[in-house]
PyMOL Python script that loads the backbone (N, CA, C, O; Angstrom):
from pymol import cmd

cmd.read_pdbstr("""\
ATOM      1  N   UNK A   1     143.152  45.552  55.908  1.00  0.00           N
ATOM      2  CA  UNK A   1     141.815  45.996  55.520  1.00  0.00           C
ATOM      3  C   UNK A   1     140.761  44.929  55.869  1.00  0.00           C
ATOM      4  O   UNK A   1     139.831  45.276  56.597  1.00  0.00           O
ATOM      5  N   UNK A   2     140.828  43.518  55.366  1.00  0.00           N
ATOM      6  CA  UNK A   2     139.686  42.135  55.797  1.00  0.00           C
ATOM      7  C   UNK A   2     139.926  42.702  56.965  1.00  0.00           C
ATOM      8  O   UNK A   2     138.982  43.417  57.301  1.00  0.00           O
ATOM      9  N   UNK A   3     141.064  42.675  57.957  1.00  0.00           N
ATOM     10  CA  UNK A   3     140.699  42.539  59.188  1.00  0.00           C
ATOM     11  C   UNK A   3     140.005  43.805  60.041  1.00  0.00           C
ATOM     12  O   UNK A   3     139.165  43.607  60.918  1.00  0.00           O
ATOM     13  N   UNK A   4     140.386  44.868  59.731  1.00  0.00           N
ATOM     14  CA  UNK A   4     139.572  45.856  60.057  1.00  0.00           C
ATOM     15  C   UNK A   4     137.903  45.612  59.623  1.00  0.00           C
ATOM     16  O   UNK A   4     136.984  46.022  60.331  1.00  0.00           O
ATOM     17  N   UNK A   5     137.737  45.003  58.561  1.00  0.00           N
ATOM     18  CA  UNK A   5     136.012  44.688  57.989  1.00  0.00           C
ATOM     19  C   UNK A   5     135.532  43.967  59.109  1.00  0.00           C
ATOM     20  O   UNK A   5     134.582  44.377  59.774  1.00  0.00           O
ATOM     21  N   UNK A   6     136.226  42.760  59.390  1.00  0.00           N
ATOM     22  CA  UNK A   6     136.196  41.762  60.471  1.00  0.00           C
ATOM     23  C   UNK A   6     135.584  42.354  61.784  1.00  0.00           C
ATOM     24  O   UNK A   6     134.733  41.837  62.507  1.00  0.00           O
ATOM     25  N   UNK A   7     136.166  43.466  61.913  1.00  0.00           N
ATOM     26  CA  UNK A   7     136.426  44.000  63.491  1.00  0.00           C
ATOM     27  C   UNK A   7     135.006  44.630  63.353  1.00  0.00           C
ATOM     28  O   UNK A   7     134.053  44.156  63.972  1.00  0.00           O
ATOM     29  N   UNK A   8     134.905  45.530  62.664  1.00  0.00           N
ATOM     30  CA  UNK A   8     133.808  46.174  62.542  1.00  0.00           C
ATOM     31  C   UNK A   8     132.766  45.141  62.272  1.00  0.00           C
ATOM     32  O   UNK A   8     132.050  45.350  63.251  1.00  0.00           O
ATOM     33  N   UNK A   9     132.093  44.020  61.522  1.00  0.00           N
ATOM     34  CA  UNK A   9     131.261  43.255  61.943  1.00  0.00           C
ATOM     35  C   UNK A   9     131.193  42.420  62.782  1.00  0.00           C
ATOM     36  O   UNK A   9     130.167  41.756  62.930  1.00  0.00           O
ATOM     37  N   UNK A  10     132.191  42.271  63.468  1.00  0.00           N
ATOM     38  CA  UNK A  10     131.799  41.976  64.846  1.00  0.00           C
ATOM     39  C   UNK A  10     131.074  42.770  65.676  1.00  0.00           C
ATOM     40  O   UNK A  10     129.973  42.588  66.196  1.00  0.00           O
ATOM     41  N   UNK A  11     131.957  43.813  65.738  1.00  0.00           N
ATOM     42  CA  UNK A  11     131.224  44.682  66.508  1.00  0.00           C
ATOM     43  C   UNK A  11     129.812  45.254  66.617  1.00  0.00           C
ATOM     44  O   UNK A  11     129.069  45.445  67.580  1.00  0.00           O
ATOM     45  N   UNK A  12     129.701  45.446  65.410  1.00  0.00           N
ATOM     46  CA  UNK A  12     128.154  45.774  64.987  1.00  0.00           C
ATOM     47  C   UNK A  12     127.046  44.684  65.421  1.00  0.00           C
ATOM     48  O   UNK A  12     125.890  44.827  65.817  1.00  0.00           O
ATOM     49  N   UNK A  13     127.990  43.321  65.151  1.00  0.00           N
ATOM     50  CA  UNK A  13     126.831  42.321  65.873  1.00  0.00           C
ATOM     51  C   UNK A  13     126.777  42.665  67.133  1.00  0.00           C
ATOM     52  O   UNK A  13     125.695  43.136  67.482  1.00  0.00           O
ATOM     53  N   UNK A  14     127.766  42.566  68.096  1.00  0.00           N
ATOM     54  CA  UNK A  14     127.573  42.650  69.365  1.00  0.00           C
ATOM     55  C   UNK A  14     126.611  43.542  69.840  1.00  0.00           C
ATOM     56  O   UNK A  14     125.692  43.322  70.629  1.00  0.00           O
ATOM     57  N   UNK A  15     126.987  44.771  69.162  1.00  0.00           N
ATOM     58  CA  UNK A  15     125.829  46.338  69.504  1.00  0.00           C
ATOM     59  C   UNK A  15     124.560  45.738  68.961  1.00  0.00           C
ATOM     60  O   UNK A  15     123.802  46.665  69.248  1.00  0.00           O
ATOM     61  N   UNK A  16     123.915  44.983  68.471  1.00  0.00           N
ATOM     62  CA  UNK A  16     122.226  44.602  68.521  1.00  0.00           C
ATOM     63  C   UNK A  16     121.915  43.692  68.867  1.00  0.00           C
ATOM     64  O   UNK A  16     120.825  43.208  68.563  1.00  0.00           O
ATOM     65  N   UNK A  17     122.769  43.131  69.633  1.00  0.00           N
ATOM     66  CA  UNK A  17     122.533  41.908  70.487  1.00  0.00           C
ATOM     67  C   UNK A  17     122.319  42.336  71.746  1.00  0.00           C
ATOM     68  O   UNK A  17     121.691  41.635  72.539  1.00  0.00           O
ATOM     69  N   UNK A  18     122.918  43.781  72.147  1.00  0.00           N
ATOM     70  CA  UNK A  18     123.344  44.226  73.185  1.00  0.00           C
ATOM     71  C   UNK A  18     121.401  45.292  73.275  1.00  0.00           C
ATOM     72  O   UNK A  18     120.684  45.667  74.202  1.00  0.00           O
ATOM     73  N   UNK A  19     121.338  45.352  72.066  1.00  0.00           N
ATOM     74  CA  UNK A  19     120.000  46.792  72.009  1.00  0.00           C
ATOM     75  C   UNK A  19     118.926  46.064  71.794  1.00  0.00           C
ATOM     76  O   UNK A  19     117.910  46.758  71.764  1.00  0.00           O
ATOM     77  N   UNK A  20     118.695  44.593  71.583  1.00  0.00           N
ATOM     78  CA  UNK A  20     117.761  43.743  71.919  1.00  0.00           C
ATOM     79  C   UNK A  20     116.940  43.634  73.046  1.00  0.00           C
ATOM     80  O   UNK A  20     117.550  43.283  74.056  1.00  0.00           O
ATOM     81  N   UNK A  21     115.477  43.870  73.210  1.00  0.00           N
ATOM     82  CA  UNK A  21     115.099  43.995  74.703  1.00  0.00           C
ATOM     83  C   UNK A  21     114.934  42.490  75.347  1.00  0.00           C
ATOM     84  O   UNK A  21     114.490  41.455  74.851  1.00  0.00           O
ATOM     85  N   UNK A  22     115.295  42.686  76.229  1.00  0.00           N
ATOM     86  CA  UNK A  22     115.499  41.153  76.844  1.00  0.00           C
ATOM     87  C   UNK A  22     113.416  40.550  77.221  1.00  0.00           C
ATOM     88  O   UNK A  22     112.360  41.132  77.470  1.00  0.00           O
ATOM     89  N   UNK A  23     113.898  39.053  77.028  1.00  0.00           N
ATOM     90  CA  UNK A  23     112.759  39.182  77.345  1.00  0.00           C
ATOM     91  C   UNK A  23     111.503  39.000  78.195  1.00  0.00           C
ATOM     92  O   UNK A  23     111.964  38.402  79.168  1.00  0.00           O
ATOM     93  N   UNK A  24     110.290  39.141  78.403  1.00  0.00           N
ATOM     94  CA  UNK A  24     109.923  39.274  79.624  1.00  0.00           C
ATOM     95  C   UNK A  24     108.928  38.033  80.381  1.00  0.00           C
ATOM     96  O   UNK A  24     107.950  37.689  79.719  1.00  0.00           O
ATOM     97  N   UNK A  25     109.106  37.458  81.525  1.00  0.00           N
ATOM     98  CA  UNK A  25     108.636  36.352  81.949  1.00  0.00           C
ATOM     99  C   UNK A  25     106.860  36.914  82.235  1.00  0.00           C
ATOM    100  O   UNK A  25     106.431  38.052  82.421  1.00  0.00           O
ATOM    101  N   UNK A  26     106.208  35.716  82.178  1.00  0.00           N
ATOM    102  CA  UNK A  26     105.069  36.134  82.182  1.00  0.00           C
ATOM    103  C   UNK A  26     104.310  35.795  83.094  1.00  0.00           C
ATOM    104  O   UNK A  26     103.945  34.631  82.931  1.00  0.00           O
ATOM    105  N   UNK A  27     103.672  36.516  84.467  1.00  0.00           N
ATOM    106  CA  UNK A  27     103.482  35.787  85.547  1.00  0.00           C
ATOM    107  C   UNK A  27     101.837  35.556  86.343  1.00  0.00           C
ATOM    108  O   UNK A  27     101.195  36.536  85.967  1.00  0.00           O
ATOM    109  N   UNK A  28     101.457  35.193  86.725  1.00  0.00           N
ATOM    110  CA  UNK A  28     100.242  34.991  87.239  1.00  0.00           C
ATOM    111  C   UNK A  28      99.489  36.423  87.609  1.00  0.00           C
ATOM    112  O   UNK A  28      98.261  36.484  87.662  1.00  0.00           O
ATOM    113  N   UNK A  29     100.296  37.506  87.848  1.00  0.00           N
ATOM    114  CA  UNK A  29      99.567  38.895  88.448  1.00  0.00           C
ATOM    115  C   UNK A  29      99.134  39.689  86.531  1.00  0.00           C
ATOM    116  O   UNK A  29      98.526  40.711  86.215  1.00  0.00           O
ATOM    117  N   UNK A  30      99.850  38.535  85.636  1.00  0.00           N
ATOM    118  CA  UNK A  30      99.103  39.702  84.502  1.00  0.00           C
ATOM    119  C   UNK A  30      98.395  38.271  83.751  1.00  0.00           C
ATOM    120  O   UNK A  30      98.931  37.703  82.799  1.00  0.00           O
ATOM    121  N   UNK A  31      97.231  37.872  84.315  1.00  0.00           N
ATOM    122  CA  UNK A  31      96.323  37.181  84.148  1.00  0.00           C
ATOM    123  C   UNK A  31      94.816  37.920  84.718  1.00  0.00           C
ATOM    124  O   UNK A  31      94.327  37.491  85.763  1.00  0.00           O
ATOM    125  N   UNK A  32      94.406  38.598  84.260  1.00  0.00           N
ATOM    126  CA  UNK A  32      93.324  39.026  84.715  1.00  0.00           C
ATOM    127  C   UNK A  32      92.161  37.974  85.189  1.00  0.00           C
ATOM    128  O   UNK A  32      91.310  38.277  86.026  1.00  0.00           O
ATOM    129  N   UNK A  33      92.219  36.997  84.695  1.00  0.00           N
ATOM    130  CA  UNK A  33      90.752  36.050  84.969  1.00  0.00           C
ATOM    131  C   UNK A  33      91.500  35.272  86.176  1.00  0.00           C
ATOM    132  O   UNK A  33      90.832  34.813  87.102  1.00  0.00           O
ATOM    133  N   UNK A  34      92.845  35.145  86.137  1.00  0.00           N
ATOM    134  CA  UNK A  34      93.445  34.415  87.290  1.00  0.00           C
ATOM    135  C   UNK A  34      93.469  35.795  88.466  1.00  0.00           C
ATOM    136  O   UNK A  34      93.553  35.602  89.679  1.00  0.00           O
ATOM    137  N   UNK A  35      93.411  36.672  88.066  1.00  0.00           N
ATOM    138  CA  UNK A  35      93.157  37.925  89.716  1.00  0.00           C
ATOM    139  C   UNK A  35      92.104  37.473  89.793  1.00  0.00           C
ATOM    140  O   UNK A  35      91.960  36.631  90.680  1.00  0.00           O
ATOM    141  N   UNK A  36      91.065  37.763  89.043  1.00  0.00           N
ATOM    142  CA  UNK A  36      89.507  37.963  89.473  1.00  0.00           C
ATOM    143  C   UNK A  36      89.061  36.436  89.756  1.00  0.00           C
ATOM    144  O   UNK A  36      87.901  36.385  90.165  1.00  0.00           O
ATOM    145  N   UNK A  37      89.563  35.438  89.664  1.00  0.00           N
ATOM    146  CA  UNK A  37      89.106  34.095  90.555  1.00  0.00           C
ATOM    147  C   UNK A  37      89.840  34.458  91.943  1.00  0.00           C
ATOM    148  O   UNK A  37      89.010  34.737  92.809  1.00  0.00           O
ATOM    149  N   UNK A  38      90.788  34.509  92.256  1.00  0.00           N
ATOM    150  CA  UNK A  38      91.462  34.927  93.265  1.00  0.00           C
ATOM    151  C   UNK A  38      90.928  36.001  94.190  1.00  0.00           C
ATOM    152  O   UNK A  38      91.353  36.080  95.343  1.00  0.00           O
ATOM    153  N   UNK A  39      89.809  37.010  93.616  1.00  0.00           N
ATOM    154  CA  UNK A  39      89.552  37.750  94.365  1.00  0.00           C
ATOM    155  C   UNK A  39      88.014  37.308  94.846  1.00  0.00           C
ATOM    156  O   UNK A  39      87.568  37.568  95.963  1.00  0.00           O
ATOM    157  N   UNK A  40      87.096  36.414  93.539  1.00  0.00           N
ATOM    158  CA  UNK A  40      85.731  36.526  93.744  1.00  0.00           C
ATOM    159  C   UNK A  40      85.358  34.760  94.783  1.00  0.00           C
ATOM    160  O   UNK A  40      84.365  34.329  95.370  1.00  0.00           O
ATOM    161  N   UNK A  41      86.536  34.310  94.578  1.00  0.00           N
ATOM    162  CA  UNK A  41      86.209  32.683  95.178  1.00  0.00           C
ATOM    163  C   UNK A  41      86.481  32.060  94.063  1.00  0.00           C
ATOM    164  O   UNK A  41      86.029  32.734  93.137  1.00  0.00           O
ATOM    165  N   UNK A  42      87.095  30.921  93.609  1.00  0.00           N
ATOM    166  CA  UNK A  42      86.958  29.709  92.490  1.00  0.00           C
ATOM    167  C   UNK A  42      85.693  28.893  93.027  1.00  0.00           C
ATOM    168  O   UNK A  42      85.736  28.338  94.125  1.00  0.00           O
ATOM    169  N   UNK A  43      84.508  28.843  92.162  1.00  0.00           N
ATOM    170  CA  UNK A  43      83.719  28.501  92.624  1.00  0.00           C
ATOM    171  C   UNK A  43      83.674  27.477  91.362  1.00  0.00           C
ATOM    172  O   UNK A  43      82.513  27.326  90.980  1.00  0.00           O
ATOM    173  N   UNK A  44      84.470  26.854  90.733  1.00  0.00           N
ATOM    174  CA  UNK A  44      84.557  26.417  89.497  1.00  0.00           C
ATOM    175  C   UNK A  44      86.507  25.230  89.341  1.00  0.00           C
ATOM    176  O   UNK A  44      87.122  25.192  88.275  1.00  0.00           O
ATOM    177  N   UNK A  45      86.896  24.653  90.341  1.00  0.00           N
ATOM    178  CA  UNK A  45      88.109  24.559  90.305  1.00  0.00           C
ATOM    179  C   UNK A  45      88.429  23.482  89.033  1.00  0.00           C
ATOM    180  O   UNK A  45      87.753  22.476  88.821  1.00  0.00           O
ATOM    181  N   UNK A  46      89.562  23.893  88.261  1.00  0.00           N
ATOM    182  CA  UNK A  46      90.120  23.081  87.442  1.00  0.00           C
ATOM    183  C   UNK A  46      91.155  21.877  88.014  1.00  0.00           C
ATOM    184  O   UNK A  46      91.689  21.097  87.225  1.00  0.00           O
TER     185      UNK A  46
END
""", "prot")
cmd.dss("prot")
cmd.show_as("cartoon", "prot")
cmd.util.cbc("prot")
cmd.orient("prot")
């Protein structure tokens, strides 16, 4: 019986580890003020 409990919380961990959304890198094209320097000129460089 423990070990059947065992089995089953394992498992259950695994399944929301598994349904976790992975997560997401964040990159220069979802920078809006970094497009729109890119598109209008950096007339301002850091």
């Amino acid at each position: 019986m423990v070990l059947g409990t065992l089995i089953y919380i394992g498992w259950r961990a695994a399944r929301s580890q598994a349904n976790r959304p992975k997560t997401r890198v964040i990159g220069p094209d979802d920078d809006p003020e970094f497009l729109w320097r890119l598109s209008h000129g950096d007339n301002n460089p850091r």
